[in-house]
C-alpha positions as CSV (number, residue, x, y, z in Angstrom):
1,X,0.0,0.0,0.0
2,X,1.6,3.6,-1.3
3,X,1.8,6.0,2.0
4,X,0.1,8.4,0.4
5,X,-3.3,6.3,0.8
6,X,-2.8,6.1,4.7
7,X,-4.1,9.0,5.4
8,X,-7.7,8.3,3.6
9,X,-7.6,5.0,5.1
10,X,-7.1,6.0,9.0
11,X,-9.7,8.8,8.0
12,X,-12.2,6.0,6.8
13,X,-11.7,3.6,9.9
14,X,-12.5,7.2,12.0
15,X,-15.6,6.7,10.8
16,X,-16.8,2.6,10.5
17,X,-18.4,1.4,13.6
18,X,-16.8,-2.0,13.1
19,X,-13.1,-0.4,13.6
20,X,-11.7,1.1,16.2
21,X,-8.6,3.6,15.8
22,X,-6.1,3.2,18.7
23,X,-3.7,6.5,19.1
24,X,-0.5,5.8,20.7
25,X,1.3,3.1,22.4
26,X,-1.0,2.0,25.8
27,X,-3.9,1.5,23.5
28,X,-2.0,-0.8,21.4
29,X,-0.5,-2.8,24.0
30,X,-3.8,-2.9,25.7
31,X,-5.4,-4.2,22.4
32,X,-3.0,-7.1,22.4
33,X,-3.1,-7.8,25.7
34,X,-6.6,-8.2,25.3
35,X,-7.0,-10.2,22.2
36,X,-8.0,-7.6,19.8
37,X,-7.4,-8.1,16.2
38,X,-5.0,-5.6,15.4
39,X,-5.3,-5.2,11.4
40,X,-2.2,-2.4,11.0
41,X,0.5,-1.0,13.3
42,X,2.1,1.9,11.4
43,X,5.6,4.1,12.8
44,X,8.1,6.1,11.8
45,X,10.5,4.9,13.8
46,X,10.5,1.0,14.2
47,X,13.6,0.5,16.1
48,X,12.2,3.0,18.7
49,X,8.7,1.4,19.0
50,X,10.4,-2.0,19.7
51,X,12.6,-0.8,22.4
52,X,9.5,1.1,24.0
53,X,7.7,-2.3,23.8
54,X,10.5,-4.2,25.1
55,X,10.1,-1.9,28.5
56,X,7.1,-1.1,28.8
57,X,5.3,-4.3,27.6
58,X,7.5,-7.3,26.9
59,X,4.7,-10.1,26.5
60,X,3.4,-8.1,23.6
61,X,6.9,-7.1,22.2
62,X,7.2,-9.7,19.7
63,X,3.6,-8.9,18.4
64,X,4.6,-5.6,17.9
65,X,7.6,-6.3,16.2
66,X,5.9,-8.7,13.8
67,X,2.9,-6.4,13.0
68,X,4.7,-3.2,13.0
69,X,5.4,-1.1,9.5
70,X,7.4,1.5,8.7
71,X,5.8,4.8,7.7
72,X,7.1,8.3,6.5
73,X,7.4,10.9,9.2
74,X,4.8,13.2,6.9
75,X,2.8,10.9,6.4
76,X,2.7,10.1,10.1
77,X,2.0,13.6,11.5
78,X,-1.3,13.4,9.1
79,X,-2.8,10.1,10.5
80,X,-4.5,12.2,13.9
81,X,-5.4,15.2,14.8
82,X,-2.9,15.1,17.0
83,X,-0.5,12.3,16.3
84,X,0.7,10.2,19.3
85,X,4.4,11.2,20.9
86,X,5.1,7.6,21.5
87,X,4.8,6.9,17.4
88,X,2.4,4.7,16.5
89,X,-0.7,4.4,15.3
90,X,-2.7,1.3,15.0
91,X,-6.5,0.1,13.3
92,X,-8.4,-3.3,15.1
93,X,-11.7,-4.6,15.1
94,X,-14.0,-4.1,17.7
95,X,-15.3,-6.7,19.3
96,X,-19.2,-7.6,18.7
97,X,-20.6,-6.2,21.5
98,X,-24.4,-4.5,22.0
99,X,-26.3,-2.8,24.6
100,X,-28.4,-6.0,25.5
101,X,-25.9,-8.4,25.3
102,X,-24.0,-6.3,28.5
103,X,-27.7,-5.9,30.2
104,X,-28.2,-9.6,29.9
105,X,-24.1,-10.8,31.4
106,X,-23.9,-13.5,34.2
107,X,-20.9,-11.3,35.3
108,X,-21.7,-10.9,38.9
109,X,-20.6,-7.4,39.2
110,X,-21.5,-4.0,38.5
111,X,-22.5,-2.6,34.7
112,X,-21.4,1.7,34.7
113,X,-24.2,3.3,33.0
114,X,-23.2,7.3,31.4
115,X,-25.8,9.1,31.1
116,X,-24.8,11.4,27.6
117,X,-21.2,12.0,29.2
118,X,-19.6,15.3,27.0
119,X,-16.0,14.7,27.8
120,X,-14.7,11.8,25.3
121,X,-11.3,11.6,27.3
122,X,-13.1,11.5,30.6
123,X,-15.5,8.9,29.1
124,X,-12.4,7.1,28.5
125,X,-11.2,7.4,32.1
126,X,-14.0,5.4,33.1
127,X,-14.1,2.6,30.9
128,X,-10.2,2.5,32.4
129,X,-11.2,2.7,36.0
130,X,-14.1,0.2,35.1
131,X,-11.8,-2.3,33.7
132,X,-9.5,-1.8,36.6
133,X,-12.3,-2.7,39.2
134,X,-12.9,-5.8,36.5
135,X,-16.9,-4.8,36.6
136,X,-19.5,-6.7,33.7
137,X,-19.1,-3.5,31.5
138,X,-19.8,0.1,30.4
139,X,-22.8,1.4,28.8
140,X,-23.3,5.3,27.5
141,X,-26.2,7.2,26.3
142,X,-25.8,10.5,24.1
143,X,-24.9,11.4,21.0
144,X,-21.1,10.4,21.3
145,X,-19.5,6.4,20.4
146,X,-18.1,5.4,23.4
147,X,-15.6,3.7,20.5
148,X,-14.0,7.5,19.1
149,X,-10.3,7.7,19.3
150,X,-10.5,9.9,21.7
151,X,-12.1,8.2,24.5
152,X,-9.8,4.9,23.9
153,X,-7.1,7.5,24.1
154,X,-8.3,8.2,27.2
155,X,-9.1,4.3,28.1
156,X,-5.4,3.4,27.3
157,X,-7.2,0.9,25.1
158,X,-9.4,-0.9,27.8
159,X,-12.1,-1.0,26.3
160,X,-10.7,-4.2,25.0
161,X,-10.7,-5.4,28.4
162,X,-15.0,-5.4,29.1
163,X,-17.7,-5.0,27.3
164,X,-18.6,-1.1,26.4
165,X,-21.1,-0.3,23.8
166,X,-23.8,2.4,23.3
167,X,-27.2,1.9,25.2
168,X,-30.2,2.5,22.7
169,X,-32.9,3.3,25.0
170,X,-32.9,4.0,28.7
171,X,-36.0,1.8,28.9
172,X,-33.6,-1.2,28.5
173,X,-32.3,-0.4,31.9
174,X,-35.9,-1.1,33.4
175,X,-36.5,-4.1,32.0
176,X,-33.4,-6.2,32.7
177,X,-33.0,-8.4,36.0
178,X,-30.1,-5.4,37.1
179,X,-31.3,-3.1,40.1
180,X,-30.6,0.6,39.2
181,X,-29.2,3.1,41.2
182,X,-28.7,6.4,40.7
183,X,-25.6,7.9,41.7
184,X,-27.3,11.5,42.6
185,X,-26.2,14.5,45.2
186,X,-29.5,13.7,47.0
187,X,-29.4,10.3,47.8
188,X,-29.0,8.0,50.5
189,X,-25.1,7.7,51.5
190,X,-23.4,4.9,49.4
191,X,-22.8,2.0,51.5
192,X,-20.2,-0.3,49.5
193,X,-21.3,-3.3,51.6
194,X,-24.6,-3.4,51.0
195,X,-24.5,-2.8,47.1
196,X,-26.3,-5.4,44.9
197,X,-23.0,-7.0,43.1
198,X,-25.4,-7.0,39.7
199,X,-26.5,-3.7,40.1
200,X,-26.4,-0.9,37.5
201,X,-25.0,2.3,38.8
202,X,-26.3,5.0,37.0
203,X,-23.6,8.3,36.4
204,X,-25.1,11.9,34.7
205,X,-22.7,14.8,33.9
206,X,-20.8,16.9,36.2
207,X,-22.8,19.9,35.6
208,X,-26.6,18.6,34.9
209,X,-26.3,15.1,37.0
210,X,-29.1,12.5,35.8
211,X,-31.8,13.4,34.0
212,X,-35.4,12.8,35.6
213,X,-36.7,10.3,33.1
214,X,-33.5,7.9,34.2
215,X,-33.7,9.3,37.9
216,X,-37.4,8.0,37.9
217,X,-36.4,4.6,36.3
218,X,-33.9,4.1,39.4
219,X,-34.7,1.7,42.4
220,X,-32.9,4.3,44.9
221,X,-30.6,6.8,44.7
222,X,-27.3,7.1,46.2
223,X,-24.9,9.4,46.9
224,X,-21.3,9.9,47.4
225,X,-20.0,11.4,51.0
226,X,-17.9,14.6,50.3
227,X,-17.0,17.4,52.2
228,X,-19.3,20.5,52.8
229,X,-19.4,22.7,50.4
230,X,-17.9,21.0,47.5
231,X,-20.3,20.4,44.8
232,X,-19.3,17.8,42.9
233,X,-16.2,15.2,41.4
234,X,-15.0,14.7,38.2
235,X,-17.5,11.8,36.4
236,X,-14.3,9.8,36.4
237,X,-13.2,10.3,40.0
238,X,-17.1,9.4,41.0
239,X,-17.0,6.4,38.7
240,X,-13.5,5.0,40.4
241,X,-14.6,5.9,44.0
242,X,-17.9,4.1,43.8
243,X,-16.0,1.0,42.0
244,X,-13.1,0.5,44.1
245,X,-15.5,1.1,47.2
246,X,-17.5,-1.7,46.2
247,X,-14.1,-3.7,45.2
248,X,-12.5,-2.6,48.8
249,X,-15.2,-4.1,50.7
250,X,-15.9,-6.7,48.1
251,X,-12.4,-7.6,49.4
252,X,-13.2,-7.2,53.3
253,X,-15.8,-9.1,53.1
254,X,-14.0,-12.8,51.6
255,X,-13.2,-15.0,54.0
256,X,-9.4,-14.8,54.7
């Protein structure tokens, strides 16, 4: 393939919802790490990549090597918006994964619901904190693909790591076998003992929180203790606190 046609191809896969565009290095060694199908892995600098994998990520390092191709510079700079420092740029499937199919998983943990987050690299942050606490995936709502390069930027490429798709109707959340709870300032006080390991756990923006058709959907609503006079966390920070919460005294909780 001539260089030149690169560029129209990376713009292409931007846009198919059966490819996902991972910028940088930690998405690609997520991917892999993962079991993605990794369909291109292009950098201007291969001897560099492979010494960055070789530190960073030696039980993917010899993937990298074998899928990695050398690119022009120019040609490279054009590939993203912002092209990645650590040199490489990357095109894999996504995994076949809808809403229903994450509603409906044995998983006996948590599913994150975002309810039409704005930020893609905050979006991103929670599908990484989610895969971190190892919960039965992430589901948004909104106008933007949890899949844009952006928010798996912002992922390091987890979203290989659980299931995250796009939630077509908030009805869905009613009529699975999941209790829903709203994560909302005037709730109860979270107790991470005491939550349903199948619940949903329902997250709005930072400056709108839920909106009242998914608040009155809810089974309760819960809150998250913070100091007086401090109005509200980062969607991300929220998302991790709640998670590792539940995780911590998930953890307290197993017999030793």
């Amino acid at each position: 393939m001539k260089h030149g046609s690169l560029i129209p191809l990376f713009g292409r896969a931007r846009r198919d919802p059966s490819l996902a565009v991972l910028e940088g290095f930690h998405p690609l060694k997520h991917a892999l790490r993962f079991h993605a199908d990794v369909l291109d892995v292009l950098t201007p600098h291969p001897a560099r990549l492979a010494e960055l994998a070789r530190a960073l990520a030696p039980d993917v390092a010899p993937t990298i090597a074998r899928l990695a191709r050398p690119v022009d510079a120019a040609v490279f700079e054009q590939l993203a918006p912002l092209p990645p420092s650590t040199g490489v740029m990357s095109i894999a499937s996504r995994p076949a994964i809808d809403d229903a199919g994450v509603l409906a998983t044995a998983h006996e943990a948590p599913v994150v619901v975002l309810e039409d987050p704005r930020d893609l690299g905050n979006m991103g942050a929670c599908v990484r904190v989610a895969a971190a606490a190892d919960v039965a995936g992430v589901l948004t709502t909104g106008s933007h693909d949890p899949w844009h390069p952006d928010a798996l930027r912002g992922a390091a490429g987890l979203h290989f790591a659980l299931p995250v798709a796009h939630l077509q109707r908030i009805e869905q959340l009613r009529d699975c076998d999941r209790p829903l709870l709203a994560i909302d300032p005037l709730g109860d006080p979270f107790e991470p003992a005491a939550l349903d390991p199948r619940a949903l756990l329902a997250f709005g923006t930072e400056r709108h929180g839920l909106s009242e058709p998914l608040l009155e959907l809810a089974d309760a609503r819960v809150s998250i203790p913070m100091r007086a006079g401090v109005s509200s966390l980062n969607l991300a920070t929220s998302v991790a606190a709640l998670l590792f919460a539940w995780r911590l005294a998930r953890g307290a909780a197993q017999p030793r």
